[in-house]
Wavefront OBJ file of the C-alpha trace (Angstrom):
o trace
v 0.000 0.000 0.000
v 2.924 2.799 0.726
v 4.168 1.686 -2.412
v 1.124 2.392 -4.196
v 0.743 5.505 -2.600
v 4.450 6.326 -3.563
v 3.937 5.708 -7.301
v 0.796 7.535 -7.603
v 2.159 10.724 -5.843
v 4.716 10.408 -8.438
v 2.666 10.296 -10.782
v 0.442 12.936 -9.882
v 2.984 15.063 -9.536
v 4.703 14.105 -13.117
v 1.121 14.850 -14.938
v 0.869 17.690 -12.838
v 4.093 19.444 -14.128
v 3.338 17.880 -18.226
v 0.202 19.992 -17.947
v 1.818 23.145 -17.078
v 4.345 22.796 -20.005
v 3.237 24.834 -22.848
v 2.284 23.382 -26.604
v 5.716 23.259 -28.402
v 5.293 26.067 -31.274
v 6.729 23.576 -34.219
v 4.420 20.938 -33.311
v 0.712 20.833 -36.120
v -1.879 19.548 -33.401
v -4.533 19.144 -35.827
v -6.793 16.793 -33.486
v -10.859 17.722 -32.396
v -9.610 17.158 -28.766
v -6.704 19.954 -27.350
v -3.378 19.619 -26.770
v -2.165 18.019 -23.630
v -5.796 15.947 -23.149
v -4.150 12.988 -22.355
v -2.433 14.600 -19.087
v -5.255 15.797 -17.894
v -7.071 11.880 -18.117
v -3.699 10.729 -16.707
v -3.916 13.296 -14.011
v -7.196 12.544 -13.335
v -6.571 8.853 -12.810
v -3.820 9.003 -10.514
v -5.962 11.293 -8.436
v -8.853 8.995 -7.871
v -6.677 6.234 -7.007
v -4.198 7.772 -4.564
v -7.806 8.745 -2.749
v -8.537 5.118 -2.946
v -5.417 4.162 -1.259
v -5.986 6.227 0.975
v -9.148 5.055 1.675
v -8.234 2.198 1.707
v -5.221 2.629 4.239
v -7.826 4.017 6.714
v -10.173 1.509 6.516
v -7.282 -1.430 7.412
v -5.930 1.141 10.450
v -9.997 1.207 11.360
v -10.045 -2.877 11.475
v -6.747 -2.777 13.561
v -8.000 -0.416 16.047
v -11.356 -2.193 16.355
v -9.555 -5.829 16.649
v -7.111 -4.683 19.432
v -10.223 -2.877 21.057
v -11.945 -5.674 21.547
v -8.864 -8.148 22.217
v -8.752 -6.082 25.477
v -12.119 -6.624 26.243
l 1 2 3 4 5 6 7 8 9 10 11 12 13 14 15 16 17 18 19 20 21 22 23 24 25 26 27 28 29 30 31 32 33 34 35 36 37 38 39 40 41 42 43 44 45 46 47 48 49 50 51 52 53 54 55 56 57 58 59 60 61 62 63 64 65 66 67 68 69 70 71 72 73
């Protein structure tokens, strides 16, 4: 899971940065979608599941919280 959560910061953080890099001026872009579309969906992506991880991280420190709770019972 901290790997995952590694990677995907990472990754956010790489998509983050391609987004703010302007459109090269000898590049044609002759597409119905704009330039730099695909960083955005990559960006996107990475977002939703470092929140997952996350969620996901809280959820398994919940259950160990709740199983030592009631070990001491």
């Amino acid at each position: 899971m901290t790997e995952a959560s590694r990677c995907l910061a990472l990754s956010e953080a790489g998509t983050r940065k391609q987004m703010r890099t302007a459109k090269p001026k000898d590049i044609q872009h002759h597409s119905r979608f704009h330039y730099g579309l695909e960083w955005e969906i990559l960006n996107a992506d990475a977002v939703v599941l470092l929140g997952l991880t996350h969620a996901l991280r809280y959820v398994s420190y919940f259950n160990a919280v709740m199983d030592g709770a009631q070990r001491m019972q």
